[in-house]
LUMLO-250659 format. One record per residue (C-alpha): residue number from 1; residue in three letters; x, y, z. Coordinates in nm, 2 decimals. Layout:
BEGIN
+-----+---------+--------+--------+--------+
! num ! residuo !      X !      Y !      Z !
+-----+---------+--------+--------+--------+
! NUM !     ALA !      X !      Y !      Z !
...
+-----+---------+--------+--------+--------+
//
This chain:
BEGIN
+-----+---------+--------+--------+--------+
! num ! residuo !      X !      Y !      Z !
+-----+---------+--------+--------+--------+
!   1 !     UNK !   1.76 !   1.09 !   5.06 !
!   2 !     UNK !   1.67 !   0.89 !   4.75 !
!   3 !     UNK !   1.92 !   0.85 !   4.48 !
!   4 !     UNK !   1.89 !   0.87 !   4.09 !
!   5 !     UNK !   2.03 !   0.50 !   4.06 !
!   6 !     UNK !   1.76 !   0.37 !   4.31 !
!   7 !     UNK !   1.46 !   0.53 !   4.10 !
!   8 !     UNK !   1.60 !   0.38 !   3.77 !
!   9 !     UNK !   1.63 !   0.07 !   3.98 !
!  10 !     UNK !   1.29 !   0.09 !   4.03 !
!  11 !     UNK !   1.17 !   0.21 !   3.68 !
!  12 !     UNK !   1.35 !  -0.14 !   3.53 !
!  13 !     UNK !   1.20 !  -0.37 !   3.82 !
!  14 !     UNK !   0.85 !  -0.26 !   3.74 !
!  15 !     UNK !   0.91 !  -0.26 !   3.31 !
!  16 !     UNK !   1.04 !  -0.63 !   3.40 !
!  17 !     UNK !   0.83 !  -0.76 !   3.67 !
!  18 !     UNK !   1.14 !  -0.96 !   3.74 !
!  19 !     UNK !   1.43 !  -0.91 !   4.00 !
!  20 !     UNK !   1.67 !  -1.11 !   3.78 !
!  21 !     UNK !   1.60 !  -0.96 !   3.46 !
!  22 !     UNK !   1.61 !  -0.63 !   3.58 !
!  23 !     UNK !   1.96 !  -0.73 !   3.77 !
!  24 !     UNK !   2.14 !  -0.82 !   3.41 !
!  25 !     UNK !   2.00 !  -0.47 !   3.27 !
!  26 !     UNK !   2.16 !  -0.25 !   3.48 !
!  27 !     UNK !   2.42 !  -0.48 !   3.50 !
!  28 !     UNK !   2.36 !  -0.53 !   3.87 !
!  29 !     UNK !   2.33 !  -0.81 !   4.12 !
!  30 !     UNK !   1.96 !  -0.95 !   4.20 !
!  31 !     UNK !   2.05 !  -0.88 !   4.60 !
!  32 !     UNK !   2.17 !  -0.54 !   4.52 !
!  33 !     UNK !   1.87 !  -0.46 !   4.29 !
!  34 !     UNK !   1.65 !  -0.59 !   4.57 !
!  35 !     UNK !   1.85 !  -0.37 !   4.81 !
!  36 !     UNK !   1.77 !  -0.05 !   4.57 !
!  37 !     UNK !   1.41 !  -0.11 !   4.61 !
!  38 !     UNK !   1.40 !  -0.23 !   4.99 !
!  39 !     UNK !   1.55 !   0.10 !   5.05 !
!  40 !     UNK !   1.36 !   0.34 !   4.82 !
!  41 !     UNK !   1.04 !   0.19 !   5.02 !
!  42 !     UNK !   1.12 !   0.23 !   5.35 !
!  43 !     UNK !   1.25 !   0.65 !   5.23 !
!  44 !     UNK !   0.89 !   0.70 !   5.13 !
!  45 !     UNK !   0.70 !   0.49 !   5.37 !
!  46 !     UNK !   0.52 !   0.29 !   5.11 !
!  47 !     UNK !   0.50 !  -0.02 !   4.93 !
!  48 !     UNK !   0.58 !  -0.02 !   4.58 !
!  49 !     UNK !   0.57 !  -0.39 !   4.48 !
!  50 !     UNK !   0.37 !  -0.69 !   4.55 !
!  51 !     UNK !   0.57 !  -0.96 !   4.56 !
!  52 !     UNK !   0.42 !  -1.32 !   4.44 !
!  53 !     UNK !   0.53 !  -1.64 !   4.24 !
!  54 !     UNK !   0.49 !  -1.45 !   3.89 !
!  55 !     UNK !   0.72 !  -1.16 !   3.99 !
!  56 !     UNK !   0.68 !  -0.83 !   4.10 !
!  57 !     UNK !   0.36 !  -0.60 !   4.03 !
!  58 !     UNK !   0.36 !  -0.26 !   4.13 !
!  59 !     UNK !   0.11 !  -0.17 !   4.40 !
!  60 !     UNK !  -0.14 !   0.13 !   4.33 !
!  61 !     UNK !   0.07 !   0.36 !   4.51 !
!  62 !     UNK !   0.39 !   0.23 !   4.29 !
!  63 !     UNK !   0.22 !   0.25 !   3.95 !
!  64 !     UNK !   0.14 !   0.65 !   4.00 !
!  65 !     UNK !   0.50 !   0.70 !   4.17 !
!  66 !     UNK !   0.68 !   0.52 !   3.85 !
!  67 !     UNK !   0.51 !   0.80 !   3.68 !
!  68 !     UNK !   0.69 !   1.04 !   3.86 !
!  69 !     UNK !   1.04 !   0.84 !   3.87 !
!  70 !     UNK !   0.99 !   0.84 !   3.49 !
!  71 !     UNK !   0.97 !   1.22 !   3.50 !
!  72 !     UNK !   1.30 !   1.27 !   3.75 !
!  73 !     UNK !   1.47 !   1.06 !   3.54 !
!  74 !     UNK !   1.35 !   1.24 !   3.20 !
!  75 !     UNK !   1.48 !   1.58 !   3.38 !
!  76 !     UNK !   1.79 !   1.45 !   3.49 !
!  77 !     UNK !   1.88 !   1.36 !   3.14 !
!  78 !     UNK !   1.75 !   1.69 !   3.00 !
!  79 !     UNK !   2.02 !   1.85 !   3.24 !
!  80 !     UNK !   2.33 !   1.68 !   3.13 !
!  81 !     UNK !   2.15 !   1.72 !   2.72 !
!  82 !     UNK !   2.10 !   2.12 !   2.78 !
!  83 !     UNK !   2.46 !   2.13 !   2.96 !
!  84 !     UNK !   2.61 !   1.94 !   2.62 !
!  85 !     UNK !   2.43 !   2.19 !   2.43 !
!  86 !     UNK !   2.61 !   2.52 !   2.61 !
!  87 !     UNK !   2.96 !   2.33 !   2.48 !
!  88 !     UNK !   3.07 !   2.48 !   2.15 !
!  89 !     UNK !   3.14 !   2.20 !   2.01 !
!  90 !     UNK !   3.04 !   1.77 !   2.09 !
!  91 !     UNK !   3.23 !   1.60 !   2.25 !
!  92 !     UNK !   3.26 !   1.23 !   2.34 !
!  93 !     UNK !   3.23 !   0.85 !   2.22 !
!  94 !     UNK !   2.92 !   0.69 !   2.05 !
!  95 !     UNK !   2.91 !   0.33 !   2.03 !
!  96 !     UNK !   2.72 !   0.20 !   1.74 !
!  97 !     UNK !   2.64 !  -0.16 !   1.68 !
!  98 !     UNK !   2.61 !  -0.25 !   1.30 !
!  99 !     UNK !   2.36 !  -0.59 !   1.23 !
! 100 !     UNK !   2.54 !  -0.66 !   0.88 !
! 101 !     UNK !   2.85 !  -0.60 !   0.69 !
! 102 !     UNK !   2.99 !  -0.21 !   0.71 !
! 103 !     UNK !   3.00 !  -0.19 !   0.33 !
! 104 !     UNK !   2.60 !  -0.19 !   0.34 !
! 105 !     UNK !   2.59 !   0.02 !   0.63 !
! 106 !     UNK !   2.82 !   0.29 !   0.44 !
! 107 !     UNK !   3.02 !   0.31 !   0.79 !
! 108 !     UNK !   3.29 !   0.45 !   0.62 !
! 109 !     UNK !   3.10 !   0.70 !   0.45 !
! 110 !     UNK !   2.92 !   0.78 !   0.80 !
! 111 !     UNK !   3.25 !   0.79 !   0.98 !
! 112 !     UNK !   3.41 !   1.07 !   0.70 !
! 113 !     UNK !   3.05 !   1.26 !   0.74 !
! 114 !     UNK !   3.06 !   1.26 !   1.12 !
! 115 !     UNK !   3.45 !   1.39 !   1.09 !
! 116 !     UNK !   3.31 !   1.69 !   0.90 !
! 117 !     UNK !   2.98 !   1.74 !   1.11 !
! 118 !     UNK !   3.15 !   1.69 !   1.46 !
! 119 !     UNK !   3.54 !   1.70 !   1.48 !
! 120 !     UNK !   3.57 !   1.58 !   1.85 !
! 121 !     UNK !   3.31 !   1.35 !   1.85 !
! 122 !     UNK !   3.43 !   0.98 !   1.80 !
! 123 !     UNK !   3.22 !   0.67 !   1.69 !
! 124 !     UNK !   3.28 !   0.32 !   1.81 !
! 125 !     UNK !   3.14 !   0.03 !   1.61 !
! 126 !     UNK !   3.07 !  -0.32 !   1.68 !
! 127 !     UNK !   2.90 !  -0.62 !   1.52 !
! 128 !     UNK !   2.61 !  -0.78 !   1.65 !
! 129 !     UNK !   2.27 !  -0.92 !   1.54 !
! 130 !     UNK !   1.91 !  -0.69 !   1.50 !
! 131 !     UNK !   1.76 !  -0.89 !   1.79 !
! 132 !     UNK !   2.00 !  -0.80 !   2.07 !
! 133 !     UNK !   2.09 !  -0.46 !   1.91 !
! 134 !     UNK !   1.75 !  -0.36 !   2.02 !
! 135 !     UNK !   1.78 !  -0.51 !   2.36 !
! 136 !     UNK !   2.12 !  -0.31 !   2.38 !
! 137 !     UNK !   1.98 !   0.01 !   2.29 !
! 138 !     UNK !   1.63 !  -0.04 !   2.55 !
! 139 !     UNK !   1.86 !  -0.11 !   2.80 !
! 140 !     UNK !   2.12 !   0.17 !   2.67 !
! 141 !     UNK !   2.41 !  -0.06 !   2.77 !
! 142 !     UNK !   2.49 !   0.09 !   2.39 !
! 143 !     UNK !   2.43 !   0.43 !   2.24 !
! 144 !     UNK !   2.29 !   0.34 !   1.86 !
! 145 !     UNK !   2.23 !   0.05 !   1.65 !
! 146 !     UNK !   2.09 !  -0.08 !   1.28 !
! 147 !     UNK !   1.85 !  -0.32 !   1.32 !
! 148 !     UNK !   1.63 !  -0.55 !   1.06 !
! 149 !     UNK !   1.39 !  -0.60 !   1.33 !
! 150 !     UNK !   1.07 !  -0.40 !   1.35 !
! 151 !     UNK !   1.12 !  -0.23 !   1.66 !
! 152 !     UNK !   0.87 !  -0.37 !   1.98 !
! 153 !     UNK !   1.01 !  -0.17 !   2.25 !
! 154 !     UNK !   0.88 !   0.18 !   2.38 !
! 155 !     UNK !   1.17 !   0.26 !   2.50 !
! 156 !     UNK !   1.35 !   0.28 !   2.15 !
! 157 !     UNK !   1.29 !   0.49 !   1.86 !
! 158 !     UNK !   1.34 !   0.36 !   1.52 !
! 159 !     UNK !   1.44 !   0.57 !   1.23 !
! 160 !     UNK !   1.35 !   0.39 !   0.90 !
! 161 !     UNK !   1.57 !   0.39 !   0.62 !
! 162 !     UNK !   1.51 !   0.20 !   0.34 !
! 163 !     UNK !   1.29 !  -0.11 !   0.25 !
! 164 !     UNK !   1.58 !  -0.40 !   0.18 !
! 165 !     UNK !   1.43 !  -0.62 !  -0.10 !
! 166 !     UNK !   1.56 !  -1.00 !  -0.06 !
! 167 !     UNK !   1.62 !  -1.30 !  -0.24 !
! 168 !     UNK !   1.55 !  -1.71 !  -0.23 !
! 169 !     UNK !   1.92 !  -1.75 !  -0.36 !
! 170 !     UNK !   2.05 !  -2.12 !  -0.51 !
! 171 !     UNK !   2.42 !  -2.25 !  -0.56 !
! 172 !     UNK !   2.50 !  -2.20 !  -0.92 !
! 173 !     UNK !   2.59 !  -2.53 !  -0.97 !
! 174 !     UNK !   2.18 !  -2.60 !  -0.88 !
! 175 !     UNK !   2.02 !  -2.43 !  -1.19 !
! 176 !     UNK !   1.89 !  -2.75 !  -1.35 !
! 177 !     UNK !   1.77 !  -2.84 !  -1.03 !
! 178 !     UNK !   1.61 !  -2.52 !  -0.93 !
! 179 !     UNK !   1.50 !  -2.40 !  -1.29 !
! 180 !     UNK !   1.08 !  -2.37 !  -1.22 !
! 181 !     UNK !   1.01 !  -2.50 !  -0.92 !
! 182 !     UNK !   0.78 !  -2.35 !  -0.71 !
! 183 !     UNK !   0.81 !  -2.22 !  -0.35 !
! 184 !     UNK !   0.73 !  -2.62 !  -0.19 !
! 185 !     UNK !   0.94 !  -2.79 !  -0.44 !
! 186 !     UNK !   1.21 !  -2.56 !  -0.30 !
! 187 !     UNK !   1.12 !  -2.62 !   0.04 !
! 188 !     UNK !   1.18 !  -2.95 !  -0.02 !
! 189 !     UNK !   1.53 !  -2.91 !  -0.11 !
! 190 !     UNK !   1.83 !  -2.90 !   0.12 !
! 191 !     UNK !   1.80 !  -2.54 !   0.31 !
! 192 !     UNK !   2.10 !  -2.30 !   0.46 !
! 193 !     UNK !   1.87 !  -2.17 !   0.75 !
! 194 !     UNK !   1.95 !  -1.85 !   0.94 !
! 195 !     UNK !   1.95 !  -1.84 !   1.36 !
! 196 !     UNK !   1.64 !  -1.78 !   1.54 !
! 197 !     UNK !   1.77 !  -1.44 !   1.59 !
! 198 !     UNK !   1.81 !  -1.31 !   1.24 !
! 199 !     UNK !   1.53 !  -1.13 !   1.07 !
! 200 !     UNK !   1.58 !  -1.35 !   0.81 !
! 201 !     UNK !   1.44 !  -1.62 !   0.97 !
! 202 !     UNK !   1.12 !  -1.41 !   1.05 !
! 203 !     UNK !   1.06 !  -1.43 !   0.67 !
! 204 !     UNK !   1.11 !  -1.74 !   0.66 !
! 205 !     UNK !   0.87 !  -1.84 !   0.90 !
! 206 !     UNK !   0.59 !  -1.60 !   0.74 !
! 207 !     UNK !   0.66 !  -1.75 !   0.35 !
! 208 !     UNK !   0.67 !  -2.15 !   0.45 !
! 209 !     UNK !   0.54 !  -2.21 !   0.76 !
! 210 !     UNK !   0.24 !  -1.99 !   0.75 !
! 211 !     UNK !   0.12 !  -2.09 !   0.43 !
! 212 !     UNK !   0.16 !  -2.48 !   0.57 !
! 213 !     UNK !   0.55 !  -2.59 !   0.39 !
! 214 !     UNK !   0.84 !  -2.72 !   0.63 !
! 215 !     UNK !   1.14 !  -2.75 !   0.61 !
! 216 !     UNK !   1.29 !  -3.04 !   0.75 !
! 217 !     UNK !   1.65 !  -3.07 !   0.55 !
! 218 !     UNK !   1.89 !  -2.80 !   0.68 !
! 219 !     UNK !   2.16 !  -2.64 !   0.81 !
! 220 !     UNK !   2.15 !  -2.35 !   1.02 !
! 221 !     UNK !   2.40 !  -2.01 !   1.05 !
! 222 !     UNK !   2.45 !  -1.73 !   1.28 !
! 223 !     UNK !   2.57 !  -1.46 !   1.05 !
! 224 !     UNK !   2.47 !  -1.38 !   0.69 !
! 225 !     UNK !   2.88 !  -1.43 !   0.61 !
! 226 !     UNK !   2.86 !  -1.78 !   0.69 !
! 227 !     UNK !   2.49 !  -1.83 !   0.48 !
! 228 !     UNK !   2.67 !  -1.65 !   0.16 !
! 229 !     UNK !   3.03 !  -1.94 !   0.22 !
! 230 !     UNK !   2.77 !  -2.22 !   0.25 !
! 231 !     UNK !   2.52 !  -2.16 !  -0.04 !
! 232 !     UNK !   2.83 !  -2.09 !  -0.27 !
! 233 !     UNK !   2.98 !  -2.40 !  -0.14 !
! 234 !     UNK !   2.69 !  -2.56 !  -0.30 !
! 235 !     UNK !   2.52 !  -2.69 !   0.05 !
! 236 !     UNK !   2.18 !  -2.59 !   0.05 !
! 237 !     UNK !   1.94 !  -2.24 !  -0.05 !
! 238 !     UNK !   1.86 !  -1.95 !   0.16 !
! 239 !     UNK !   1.77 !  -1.59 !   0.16 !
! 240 !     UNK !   2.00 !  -1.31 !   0.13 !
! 241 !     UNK !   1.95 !  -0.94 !   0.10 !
! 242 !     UNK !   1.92 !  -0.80 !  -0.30 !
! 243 !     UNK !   2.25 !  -0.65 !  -0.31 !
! 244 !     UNK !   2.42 !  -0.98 !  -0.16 !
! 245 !     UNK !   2.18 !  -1.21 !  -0.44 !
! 246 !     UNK !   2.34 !  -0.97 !  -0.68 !
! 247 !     UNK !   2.71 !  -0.96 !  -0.60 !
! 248 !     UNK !   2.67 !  -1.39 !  -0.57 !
! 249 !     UNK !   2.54 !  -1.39 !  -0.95 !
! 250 !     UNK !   2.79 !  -1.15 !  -1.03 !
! 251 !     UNK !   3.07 !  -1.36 !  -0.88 !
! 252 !     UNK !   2.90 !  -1.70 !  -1.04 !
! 253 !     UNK !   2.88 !  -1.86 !  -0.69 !
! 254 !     UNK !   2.50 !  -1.85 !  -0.64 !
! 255 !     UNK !   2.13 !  -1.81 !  -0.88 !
! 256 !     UNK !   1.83 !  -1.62 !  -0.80 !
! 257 !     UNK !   1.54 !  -1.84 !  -0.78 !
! 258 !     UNK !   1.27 !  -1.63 !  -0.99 !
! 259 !     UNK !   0.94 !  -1.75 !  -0.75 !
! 260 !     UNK !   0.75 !  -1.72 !  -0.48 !
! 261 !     UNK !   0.67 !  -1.32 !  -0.34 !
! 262 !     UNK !   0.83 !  -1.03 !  -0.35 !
! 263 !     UNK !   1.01 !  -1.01 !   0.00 !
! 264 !     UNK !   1.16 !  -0.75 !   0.18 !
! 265 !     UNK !   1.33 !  -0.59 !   0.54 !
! 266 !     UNK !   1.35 !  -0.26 !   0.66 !
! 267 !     UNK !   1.67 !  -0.15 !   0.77 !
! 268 !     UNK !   1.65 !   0.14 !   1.06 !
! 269 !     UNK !   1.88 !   0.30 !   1.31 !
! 270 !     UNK !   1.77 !   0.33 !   1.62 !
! 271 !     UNK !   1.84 !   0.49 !   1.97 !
! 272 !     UNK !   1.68 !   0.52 !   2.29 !
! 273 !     UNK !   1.37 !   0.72 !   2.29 !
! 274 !     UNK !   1.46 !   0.90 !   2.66 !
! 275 !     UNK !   1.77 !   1.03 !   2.47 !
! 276 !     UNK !   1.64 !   1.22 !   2.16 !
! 277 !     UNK !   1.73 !   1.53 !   2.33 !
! 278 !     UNK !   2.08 !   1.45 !   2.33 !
! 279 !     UNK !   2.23 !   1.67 !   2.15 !
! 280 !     UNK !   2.54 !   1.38 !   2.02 !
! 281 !     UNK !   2.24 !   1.11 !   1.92 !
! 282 !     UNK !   2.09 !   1.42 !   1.74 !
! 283 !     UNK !   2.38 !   1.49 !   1.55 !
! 284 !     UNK !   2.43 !   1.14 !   1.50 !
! 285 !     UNK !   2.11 !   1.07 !   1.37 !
! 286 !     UNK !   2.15 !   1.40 !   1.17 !
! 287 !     UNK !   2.43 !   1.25 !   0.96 !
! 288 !     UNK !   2.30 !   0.90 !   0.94 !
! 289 !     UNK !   2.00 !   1.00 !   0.75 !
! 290 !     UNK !   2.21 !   1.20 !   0.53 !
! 291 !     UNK !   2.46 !   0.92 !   0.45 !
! 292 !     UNK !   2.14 !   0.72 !   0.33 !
! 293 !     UNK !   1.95 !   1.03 !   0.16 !
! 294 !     UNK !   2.28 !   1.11 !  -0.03 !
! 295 !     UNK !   2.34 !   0.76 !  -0.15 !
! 296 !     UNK !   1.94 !   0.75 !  -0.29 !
! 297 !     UNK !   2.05 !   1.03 !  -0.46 !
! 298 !     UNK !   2.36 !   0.92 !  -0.62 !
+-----+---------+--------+--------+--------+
//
């Protein structure tokens, strides 16, 4: 008889179209995921991919039986989310990846909350970037995340919490040389860039290279610590979130630089979609949006 792991097997191969891509998200080997499939054919008699230099393509007979792989899946997981829900009380570990520093997150508020809310269950944090948070949570190799990112993938749901206003930020020792200048004049100058993975380099791309401005002088980051060391160091402007602009000026390492549009990110939290029955990522996401809704109102 079929097994659960082969259908989800299948379900990743046909979302991918790609053996190897579908191997490293269920953490699986490429001849084992091929196996899954090989085998899940010959229990129903049919051919479910096509096989050809591009990858794999379902067949007409696969596309309408993903359909119903989706739906043993979805009813698998309602099982183990109704038998959670017949527990008096959670249980478990959540593992939630954080995309900036905790202090902005208000993890340790969220931790104190979740104590309250759900005594038993534990949270888990990590640090990562918005980019491969999302990936994480589509692929559920982890259970939550915050992400910068707008969300792309239909297999993750995005709560919105707040529209992040950010900053072209200058070292303070630049204010001369930054007082007026427009947004190419700054362009011109020595720039601390952020990695192609950060959000933050999204908006960069959408102020300076759509409007026709490179810039060719700079130094690039991973992590938005390292940005806020080298722009007080004095090494070059960036942007940083409103609240990092702020604490900069406050400490007299860094300047706002008062041009160019109003920016901004949205910070969400976001889950996979197939588990918003769960009853742990409802309670989870329960609290979240508290935390945030209780700090607006503070």
């Amino acid at each position: 008889m079929m097994e659960l792991y082969q259908l989800k097997t299948f379900v990743v191969v046909a979302e991918e179209g790609n053996l190897t891509k579908a191997a490293e998200r269920i953490y699986a080997s490429q001849p084992a995921v091929s196996g899954h499939i090989k085998a899940l054919e010959e229990e129903l008699g049919l051919p479910l991919f096509v096989r050809t230099p591009r990858g794999m393509q379902l067949t007409e007979v696969g596309k309408g039986l993903k359909l119903k792989a989706d739906s043993v899946l979805l009813a698998a997981e309602d099982m183990v989310n109704q038998a959670t829900s017949y527990r008096e009380e959670l249980t478990g570990t959540l593992t939630i990846a954080l995309n900036t520093d905790p202090e902005f997150l208000r993890v340790a508020e969220l931790s104190e909350a979740m104590a309250m809310a759900q005594p038993k269950l534990r949270l888990k944090f990590m640090q990562g970037s918005s980019g491969p948070i999302l990936k994480d949570v589509r692929d559920r190799r982890i259970d939550a995340g915050f992400s910068f990112f707008d969300n792309l993938y239909p297999e993750v749901t995005a709560l919105k919490l707040r529209e992040i206003p950010v900053r072209v930020v200058a070292p303070s020792t630049w204010a001369a040389r930054v007082k007026d200048k427009s947004l190419d004049q700054l362009a011109a100058m020595p720039w601390i860039k952020p990695d192609v993975d950060c959000p933050f380099m999204k908006i960069i791309e959408g102020v300076f290279e759509d409007s026709g401005i490179l810039i060719t002088d700079y130094i690039e980051a991973d992590s938005e610590d390292v940005i806020r060391r080298l722009v007080a160091a004095g090494k070059g402007v960036s942007l940083l979130k409103q609240s990092d602009a702020d604490a900069m000026v406050a400490e007299g390492t860094a300047l706002i630089c008062e041009t160019g549009p109003v920016l901004s990110l949205h910070i969400c939290f976001v889950y996979p979609k197939s588990r918003q029955g769960d009853p742990l990522i409802r309670a989870l996401t329960d609290v979240v949006a508290q935390t945030w809704e209780d700090a607006d109102c503070a």
